[in-house]
C-alpha positions as CSV (number, residue, x, y, z in Angstrom):
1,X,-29.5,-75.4,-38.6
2,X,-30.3,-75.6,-42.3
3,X,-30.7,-72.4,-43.2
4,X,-27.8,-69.9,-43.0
5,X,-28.4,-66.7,-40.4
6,X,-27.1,-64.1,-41.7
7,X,-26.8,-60.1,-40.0
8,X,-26.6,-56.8,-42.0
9,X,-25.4,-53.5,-40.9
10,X,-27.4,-51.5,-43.6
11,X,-25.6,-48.1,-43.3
12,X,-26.1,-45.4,-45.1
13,X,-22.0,-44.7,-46.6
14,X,-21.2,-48.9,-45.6
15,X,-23.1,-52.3,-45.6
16,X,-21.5,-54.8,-43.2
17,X,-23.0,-58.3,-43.7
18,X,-21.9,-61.2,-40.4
19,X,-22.3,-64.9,-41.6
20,X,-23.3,-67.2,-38.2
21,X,-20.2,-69.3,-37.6
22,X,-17.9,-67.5,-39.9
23,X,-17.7,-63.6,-38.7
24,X,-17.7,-60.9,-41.0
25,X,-17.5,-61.8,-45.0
26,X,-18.6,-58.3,-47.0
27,X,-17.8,-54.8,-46.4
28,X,-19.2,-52.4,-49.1
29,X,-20.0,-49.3,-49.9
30,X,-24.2,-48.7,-50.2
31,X,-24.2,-47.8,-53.7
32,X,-26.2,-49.1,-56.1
33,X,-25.1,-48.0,-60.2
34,X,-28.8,-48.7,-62.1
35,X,-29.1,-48.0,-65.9
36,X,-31.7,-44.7,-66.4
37,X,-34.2,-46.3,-68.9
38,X,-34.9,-50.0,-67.2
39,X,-33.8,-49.4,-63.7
40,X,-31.6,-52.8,-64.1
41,X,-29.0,-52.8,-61.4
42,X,-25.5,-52.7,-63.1
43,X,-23.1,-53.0,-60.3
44,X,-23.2,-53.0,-56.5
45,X,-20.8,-51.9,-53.6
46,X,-17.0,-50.8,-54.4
47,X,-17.8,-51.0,-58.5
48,X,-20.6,-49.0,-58.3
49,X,-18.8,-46.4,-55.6
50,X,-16.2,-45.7,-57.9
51,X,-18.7,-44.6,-60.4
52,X,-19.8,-42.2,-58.4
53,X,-20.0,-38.5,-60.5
54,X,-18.0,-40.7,-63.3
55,X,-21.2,-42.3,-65.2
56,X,-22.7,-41.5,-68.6
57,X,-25.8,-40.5,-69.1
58,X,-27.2,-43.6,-69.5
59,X,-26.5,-44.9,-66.1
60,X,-27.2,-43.6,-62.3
61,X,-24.7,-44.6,-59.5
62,X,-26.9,-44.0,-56.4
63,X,-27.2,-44.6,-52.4
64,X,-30.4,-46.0,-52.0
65,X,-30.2,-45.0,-48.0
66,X,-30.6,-41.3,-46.9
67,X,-30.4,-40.9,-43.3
68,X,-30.0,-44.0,-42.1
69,X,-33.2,-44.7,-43.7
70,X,-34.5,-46.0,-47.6
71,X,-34.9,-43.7,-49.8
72,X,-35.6,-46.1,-52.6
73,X,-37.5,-49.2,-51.5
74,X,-36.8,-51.4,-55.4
75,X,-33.0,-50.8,-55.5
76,X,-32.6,-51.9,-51.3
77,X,-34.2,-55.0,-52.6
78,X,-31.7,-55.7,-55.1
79,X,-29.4,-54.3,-53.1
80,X,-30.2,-57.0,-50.7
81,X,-30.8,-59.5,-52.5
82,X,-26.8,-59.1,-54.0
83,X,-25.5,-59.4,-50.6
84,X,-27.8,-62.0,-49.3
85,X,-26.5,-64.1,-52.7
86,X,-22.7,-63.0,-51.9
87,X,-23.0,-64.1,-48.1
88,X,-24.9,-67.6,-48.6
89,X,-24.4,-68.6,-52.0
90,X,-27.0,-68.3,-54.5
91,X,-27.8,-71.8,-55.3
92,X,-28.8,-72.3,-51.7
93,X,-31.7,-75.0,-50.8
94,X,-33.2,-73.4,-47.5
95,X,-34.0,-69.7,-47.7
96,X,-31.6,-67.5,-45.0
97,X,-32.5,-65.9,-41.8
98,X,-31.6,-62.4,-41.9
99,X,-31.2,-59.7,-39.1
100,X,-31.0,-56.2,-40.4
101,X,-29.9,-53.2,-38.2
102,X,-32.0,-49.9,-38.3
103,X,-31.9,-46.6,-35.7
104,X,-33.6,-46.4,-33.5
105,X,-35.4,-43.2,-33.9
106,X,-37.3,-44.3,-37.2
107,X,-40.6,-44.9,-38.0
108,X,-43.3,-47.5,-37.7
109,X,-43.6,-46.7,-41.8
110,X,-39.7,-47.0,-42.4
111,X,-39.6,-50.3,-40.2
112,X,-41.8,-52.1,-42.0
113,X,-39.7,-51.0,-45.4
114,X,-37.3,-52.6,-44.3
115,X,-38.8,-55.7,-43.2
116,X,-40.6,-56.1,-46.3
117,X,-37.5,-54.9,-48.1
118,X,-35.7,-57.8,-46.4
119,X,-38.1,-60.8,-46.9
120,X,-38.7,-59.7,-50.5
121,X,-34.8,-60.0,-51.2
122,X,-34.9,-63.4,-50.6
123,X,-35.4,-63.9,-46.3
124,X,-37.3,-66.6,-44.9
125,X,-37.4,-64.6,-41.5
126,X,-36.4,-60.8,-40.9
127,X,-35.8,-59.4,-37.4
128,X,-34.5,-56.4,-36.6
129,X,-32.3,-55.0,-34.2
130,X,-32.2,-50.9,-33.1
131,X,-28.8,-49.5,-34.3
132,X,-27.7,-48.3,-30.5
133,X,-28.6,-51.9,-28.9
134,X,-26.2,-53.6,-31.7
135,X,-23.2,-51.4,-31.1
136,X,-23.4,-51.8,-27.5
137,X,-23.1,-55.6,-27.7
138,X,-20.4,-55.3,-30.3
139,X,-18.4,-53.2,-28.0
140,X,-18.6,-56.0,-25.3
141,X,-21.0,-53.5,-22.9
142,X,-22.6,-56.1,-20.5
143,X,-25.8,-54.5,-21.4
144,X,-28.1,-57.2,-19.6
145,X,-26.5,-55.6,-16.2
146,X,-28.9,-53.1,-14.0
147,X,-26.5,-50.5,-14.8
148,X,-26.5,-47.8,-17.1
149,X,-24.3,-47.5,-20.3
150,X,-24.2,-44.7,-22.9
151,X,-23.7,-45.3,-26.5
152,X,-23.3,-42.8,-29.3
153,X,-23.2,-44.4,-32.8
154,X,-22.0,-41.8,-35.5
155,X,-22.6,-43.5,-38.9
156,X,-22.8,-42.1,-42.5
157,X,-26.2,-40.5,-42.3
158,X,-27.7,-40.3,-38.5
159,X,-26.3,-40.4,-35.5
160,X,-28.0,-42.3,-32.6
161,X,-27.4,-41.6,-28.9
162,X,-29.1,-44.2,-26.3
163,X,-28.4,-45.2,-22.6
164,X,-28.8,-48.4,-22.4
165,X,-29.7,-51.0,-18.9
166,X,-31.0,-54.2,-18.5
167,X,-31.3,-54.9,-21.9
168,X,-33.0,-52.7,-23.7
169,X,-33.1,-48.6,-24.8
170,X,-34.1,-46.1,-21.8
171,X,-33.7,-43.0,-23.4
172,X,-32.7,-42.3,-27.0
173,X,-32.1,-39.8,-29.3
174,X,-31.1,-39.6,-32.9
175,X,-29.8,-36.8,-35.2
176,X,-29.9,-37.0,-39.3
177,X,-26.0,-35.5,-39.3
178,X,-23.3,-38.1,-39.9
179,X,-20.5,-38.2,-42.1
180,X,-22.5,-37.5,-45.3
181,X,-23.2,-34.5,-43.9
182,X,-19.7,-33.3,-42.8
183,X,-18.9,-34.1,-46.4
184,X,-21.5,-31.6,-47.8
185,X,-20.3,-29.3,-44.9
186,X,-16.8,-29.7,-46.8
187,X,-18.1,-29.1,-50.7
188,X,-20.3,-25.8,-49.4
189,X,-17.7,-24.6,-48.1
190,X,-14.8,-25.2,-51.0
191,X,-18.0,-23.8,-53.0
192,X,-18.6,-20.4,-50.9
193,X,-14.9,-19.4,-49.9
194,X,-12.6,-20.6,-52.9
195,X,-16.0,-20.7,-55.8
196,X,-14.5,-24.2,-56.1
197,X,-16.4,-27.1,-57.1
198,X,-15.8,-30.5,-55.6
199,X,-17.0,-34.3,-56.1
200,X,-18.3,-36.0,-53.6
201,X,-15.1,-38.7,-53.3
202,X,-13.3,-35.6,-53.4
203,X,-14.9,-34.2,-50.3
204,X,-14.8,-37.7,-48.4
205,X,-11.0,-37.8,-48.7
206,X,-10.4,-34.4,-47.3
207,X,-12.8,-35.3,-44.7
208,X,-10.6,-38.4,-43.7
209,X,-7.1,-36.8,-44.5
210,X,-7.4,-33.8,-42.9
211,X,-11.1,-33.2,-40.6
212,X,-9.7,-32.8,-37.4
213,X,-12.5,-31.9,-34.4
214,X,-10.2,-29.8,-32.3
215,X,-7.9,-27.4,-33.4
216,X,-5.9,-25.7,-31.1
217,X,-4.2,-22.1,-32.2
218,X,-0.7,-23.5,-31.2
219,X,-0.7,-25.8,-33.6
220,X,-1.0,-23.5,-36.0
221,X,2.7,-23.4,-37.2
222,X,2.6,-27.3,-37.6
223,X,-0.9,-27.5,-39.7
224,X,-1.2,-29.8,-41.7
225,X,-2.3,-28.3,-45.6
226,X,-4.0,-30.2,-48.5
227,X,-4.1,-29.5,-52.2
228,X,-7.4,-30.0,-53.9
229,X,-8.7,-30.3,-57.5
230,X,-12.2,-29.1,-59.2
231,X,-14.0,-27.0,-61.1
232,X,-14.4,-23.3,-60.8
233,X,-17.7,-22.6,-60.5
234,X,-17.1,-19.2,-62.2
235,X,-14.9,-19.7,-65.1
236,X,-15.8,-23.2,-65.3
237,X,-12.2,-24.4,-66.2
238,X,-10.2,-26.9,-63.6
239,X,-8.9,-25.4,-60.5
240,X,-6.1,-26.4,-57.4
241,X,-6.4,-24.7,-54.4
242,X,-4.8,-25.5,-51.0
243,X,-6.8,-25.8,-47.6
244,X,-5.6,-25.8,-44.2
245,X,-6.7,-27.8,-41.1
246,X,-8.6,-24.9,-39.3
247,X,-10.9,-24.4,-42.7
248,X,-11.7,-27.7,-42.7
249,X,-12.4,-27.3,-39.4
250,X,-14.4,-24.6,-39.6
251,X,-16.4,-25.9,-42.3
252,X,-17.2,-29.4,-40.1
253,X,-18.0,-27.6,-36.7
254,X,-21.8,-27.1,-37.4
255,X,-22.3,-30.4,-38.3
256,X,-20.0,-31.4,-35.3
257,X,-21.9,-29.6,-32.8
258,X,-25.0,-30.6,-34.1
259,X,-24.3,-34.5,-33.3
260,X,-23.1,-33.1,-29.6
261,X,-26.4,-31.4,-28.9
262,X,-28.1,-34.8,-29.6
263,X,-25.6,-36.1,-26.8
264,X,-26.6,-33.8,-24.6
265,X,-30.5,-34.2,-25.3
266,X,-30.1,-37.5,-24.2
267,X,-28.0,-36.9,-21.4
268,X,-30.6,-34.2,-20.2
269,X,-33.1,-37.1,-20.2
270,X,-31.2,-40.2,-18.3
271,X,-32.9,-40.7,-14.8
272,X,-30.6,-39.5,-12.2
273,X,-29.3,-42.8,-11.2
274,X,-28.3,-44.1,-14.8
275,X,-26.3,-40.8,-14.9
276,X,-24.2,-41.1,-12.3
277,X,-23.2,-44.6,-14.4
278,X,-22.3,-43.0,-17.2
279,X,-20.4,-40.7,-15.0
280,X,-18.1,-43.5,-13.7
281,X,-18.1,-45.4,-17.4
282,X,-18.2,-42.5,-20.2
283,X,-19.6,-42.7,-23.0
284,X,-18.7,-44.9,-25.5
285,X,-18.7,-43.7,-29.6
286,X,-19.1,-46.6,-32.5
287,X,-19.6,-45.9,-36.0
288,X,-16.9,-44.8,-39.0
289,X,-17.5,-41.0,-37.8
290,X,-16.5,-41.7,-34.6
291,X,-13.0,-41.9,-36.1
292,X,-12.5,-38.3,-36.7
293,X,-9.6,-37.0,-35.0
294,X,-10.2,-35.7,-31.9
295,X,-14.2,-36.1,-32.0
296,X,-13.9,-37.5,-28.4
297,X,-12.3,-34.9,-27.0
298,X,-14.4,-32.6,-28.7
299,X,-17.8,-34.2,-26.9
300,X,-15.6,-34.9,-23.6
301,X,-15.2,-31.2,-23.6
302,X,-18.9,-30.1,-24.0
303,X,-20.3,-32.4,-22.0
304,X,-18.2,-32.9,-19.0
305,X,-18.6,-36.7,-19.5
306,X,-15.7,-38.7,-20.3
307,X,-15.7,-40.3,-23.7
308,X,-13.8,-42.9,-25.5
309,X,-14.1,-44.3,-29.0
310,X,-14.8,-48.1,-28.8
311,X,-12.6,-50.8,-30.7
312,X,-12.8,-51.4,-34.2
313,X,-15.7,-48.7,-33.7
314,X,-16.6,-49.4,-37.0
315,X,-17.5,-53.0,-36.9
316,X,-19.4,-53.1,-33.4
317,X,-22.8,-52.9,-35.0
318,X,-22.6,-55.7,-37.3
319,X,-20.1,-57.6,-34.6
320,X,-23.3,-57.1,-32.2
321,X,-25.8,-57.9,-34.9
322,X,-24.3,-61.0,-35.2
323,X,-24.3,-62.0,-31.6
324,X,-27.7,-60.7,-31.1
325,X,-28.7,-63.4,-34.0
326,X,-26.7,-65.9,-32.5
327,X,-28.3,-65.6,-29.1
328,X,-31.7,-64.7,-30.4
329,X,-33.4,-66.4,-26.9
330,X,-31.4,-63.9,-24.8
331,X,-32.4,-60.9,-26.7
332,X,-35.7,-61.1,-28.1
333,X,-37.2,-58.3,-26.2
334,X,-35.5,-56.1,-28.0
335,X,-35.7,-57.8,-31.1
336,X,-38.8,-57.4,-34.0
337,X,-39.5,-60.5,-35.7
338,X,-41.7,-60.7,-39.3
């Protein structure tokens, strides 16, 4: 093989890109800083996340992906096209073949956006890979059994529930609440309860130190308490004010139970036989959200179906994107080619 295969997790908070033969060479954050007049791109990934609410007015540090899906089709590209040049080199001879990992609940219209998106940045061929299928394979799910096998992928903007046999997606479901969300969740509240403004880094890092899905009374006594920094939004002066685990916990617990009703739709819809499959196996959670303390409990204890995060949940999908493109003979059913 001349050309380099290359597979790409396109999240919407991180973009995981898989090298075939070498494993996993970027993990970045998908933001994009672009100067306001020309649109030029001036940094991409890490640089550009840590301009985030810190840039003059002369330059816009963006995500380019809402949802899970593009938002804006000319900065993917050069997105794209930066990590397509960071994974294979850019003096290359023989254009790559790239695999790019999208929900499964999007449309025809946002497909082909990414396919296009893809070859314009540089592709000689584009496939693409449904976000649920990926995760499974990167969990080391023997999907290609008659047997069913429940995957819940919590990412940074959608969530996507399938059950998954012989090979392909039986039932799926997907939810545009993901860890974005919980971090608005976190700056409304800050906003209603203390009139406290708070950046959007700001609001991720309470969201990792301190978002805990279950929090039980008894605890109380040892909870753990945080002390954050913005603006008041009355006075308009800088502000510190400490938070607790049960506010933060209250403040995420829409959002929360939001990505457990998708769960259950899908659960309500798995034939008879596949549930009694995912009875005996549980459900297994990928994704960076998936991490939140004591999320699996929380959906273990809604749904009455066991539930265990998977390893390194937060590398399945690009681990599985990079098998998938490895074996692309064993799984092109459930693979689109352009």
């Amino acid at each position: 093989m001349l050309s380099k295969r290359i597979g790409i997790d396109l999240g919407t908070a991180n973009t995981l890109v898989y090298l075939a033969g070498e494993g996993i060479v970027l993990n970045e954050p998908t933001v994009v800083a672009v100067t306001a007049e020309e649109n030029r791109v001036v940094a991409v990934g890490k640089e550009a996340k840590d301009m985030l609410g810190r840039t003059p007015g002369n330059i816009i540090a963006q995500r380019p992906l809402r949802d899970g899906v593009i938002a804006d089709y000319t900065i993917t590209e050069a997105m794209l096209s930066y990590f397509i040049d960071k994974a294979a080199g850019k003096s290359r001879f023989f254009k790559p073949e790239v695999m790019v990992c999208i929900p499964s609940g999007v449309t025809q219209v946002e497909r082909r956006a990414v396919l296009d998106a893809t070859m314009a940045a540089g592709a000689k061929i584009a496939y693409l890979i449904d976000e649920p299928l990926a995760a499974a394979i990167g969990a080391k799910i023997p999907i290609a059994q008659a047997a069913g096998h429940m995957v819940v992928d919590i990412g940074g903007g959608s969530t996507e529930c399938a059950v998954i046999s012989l090979g392909g997606v039986v039932v799926h479901n997907s939810v545009r609440a993901g860890g974005n969300k919980l971090d608005e969740s976190i700056s409304n509240y800050t906003k209603k309860k203390f009139n406290l403004l708070i950046g959007e880094r700001t609001a991720e890092e309470i969201k990792i130190v301190m978002a805990n899905a279950l929090v039980e009374d008894s605890t109380a006594k040892e909870m753990k308490k945080m002390e954050i920094r913005g603006r008041d939004s009355v006075t308009g002066l800088p502000k510190t004010i400490e938070v607790t685990e049960a506010q933060i916990n209250e403040a995420i617990t829409p959002v929360l139970l939001d990505i457990v009703s998708a769960v259950k739709g899908v659960l309500e819809q798995t034939p008879p036989e596949l549930a009694s499959d995912i009875i005996d196996k549980g459900v297994v959670m990928t994704g960076g959200t998936s991490l939140l303390k004591n999320f699996d409990k929380l959906v273990t204890k809604l749904t009455g179906v066991p539930c265990h995060v998977a390893e390194d949940a937060l590398l399945c999908v690009v681990r599985g994107t990079g098998v998938a493109l490895e074996n692309i003979e064993l799984y092109k059913r459930s693979i689109a080619k352009r």
